[in-house]
N, C-alpha and C positions, 0 to 999 in steps of 0.2 A: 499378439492376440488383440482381439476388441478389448477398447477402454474405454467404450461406451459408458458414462455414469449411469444411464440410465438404468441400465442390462442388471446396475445392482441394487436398484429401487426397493427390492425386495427386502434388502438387506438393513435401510434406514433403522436406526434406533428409535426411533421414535415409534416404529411398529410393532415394538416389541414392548412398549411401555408396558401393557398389561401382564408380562411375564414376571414383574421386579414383585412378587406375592405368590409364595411357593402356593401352587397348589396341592390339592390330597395326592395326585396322582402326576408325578411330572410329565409336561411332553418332552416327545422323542424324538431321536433321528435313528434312523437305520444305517449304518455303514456295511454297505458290502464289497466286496472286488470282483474286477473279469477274472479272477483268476488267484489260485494259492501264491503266496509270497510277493504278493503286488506292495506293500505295505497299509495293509488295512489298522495294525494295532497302532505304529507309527503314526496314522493320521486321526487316528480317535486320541491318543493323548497329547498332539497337538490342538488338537481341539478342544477337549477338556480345560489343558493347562491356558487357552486364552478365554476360555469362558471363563473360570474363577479367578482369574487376572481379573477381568471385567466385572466381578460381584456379583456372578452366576454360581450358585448352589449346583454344581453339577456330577451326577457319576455314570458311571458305566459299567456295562451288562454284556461279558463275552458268555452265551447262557450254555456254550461246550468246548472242552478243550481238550487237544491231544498231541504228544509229544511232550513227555514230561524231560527234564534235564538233572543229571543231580545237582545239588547245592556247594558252590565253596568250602561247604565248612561242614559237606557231611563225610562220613569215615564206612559205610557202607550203602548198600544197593537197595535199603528197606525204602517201601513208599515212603514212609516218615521223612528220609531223606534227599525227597528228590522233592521241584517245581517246576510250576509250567511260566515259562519266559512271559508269552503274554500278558498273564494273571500279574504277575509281577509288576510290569511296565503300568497296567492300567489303574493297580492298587496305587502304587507312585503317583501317578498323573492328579487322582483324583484326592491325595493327603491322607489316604490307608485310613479314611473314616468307615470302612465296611470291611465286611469278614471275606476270606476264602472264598465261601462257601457263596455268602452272596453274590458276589461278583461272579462267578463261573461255578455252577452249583453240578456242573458235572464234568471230569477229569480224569481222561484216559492216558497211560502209560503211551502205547504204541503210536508213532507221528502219523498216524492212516489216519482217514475218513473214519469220525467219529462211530458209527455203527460198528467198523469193519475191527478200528480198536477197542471196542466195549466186547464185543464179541470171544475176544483173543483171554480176557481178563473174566469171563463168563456173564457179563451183564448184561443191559440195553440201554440207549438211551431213551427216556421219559419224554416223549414230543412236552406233554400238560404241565410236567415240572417244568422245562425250560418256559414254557410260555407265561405261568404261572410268576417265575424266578422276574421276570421286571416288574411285580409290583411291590417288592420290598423293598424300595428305594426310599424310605419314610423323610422327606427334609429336603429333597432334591426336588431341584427345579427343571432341569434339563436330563434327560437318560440316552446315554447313548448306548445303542446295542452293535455289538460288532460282531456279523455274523463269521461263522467258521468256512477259511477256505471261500471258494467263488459263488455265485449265486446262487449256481445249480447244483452246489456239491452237496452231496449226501447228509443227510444231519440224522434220520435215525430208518429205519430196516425199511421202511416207507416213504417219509417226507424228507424234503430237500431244502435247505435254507432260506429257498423262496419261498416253500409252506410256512415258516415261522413270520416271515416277514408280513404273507398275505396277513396271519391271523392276528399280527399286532396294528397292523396299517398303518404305519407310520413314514412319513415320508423320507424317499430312501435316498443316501449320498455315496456315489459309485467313485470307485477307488481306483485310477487305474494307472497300469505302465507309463511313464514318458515316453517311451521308444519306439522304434519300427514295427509296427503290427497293433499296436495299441487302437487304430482307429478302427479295423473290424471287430474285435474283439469286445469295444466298449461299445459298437451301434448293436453288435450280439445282443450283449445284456441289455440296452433302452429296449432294443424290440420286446425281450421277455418281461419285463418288468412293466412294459404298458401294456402286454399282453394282458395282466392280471390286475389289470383298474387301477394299481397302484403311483402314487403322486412320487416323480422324481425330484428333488430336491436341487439336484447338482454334478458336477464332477470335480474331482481333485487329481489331478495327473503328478503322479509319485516318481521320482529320477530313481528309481531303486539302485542302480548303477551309474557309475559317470558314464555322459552321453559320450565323451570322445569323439568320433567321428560322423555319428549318428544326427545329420542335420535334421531329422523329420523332427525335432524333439521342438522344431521354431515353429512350424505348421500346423502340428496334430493337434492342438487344442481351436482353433480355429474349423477346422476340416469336422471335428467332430461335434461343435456346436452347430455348425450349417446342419452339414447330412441328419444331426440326430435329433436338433431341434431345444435341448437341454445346454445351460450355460457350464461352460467351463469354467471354474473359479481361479484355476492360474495353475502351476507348476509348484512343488514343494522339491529343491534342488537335492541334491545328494549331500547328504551329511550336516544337512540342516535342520537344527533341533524343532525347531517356531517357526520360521514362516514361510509363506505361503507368496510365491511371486507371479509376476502377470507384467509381459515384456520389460522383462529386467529390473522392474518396481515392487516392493513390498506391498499386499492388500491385506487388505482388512473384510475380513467376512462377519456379518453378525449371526453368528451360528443360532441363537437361541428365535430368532425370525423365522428362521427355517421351521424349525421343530416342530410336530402336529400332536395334535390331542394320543393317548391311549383310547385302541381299541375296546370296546368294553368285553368282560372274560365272558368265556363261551362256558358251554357245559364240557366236561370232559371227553375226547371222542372217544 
């Protein structure tokens, strides 16, 4: 891939100075994927955990979650007993300074599309609660929100995760496959997400799999920064907790450079 220094001008520390003074309302990133199981939670708590490496105040905001698990150490099948794996990882990432409820203030049983498992359980999901649910981040400097499933997927009987995103406007970091098909799939998502004025941030290409024999895996970051005009930030390998490589080299991204103001709240729809 390019290792143009330039290409990461964006990323300089020094552009980020005016971030080291939390303000009322942290900025954000969007994290979404081409696709369910790309490793979208995977790369928000890599991110998290070198932000507050670096003395970034940071949390994170999955604002719906489905597919609960039971617990270790529970003895029956009561919700009491069971959690959602995400909710989990992202409480970790960020030093379990926020609640459940904050972190993912809405949490479906069944692994379906949010609407489809609220449904099952008799509920709905609250487009205004979720949208609402990132401004309780009181002390944080960076919010990362990591939407459910791919960009288009369903998030409530109406709006699609891309509704959430338009109405936070926060610039957005696409999550995608290493492998063969990754490059249609993530020009897919650039088209829609410029469709809606919205500011991309980046790409992260996730090895969710060992490549094995799959050479595109040397190419597709390259191919998809041409065609699609958005910087590829590098590869995160298979089975690697932290970092983040770019032609067989560790990098270094300054995530909190990235990050753009909150939206201001809307009225309820």
């Amino acid at each position: 891939m390019d290792t143009d220094p330039e290409r990461f001008s964006a990323n300089d520390p020094s552009t980020s100075a005016k971030l080291n003074t939390a303000p009322v309302n942290p900025r954000g990133l969007f994290i979404t994927g081409t696709d369910t199981g790309v490793g979208k939670t995977h790369i928000t708590c890599l991110i998290a955990r070198q932000l507050i490496a670096a003395g970034v105040q940071t949390a994170a905001y999955k604002p719906v979650c489905s597919g609960a698990v039971q617990k270790r150490s529970a003895i029956s099948t009561d919700q009491n007993d069971v959690e959602w794996e995400d909710l989990v990882r992202l409480s970790a990432a960020t030093g379990g300074k926020w609640t459940d409820e904050t972190i993912c203030p809405q949490r479906f049983l069944a692994p379906l599309a949010p609407p489809i498992a609220a449904k099952m359980e008799g509920r709905i999901v609250d487009f205004q609660l979720l949208v609402d649910g990132s401004r309780r981040f009181s002390g944080a400097e960076v919010l990362l929100v990591e939407g459910a499933g791919g960009w288009l997927s369903p998030l409530t009987e109406s709006a699609t995760v891309a509704d959430l995103a338009q109405e936070l406007k926060l610039p957005i970091l696409i999550v995608a496959r290493a492998g063969l098909g990754t490059i249609n799939h993530t020009l897919l998502t650039i088209e829609s997400i410029r469709a809606r004025g919205l500011p991309i941030a980046g790409i992260v290409l996730n090895e969710v799999v060992p490549s094995g024999n799959d050479i595109s895996y040397r190419t597709n970051g390259d191919e998809i920064q041409v065609r699609g005009g958005v910087p590829v930030f590098g590869i995160v390998p298979h089975g690697t907790k932290f970092d983040l490589h770019q032609g067989g080299q560790s990098v270094t991204i300054y995530w909190q450079s990235l990050a753009g103001p909150m939206a201001e709240i809307k009225s309820p729809r």
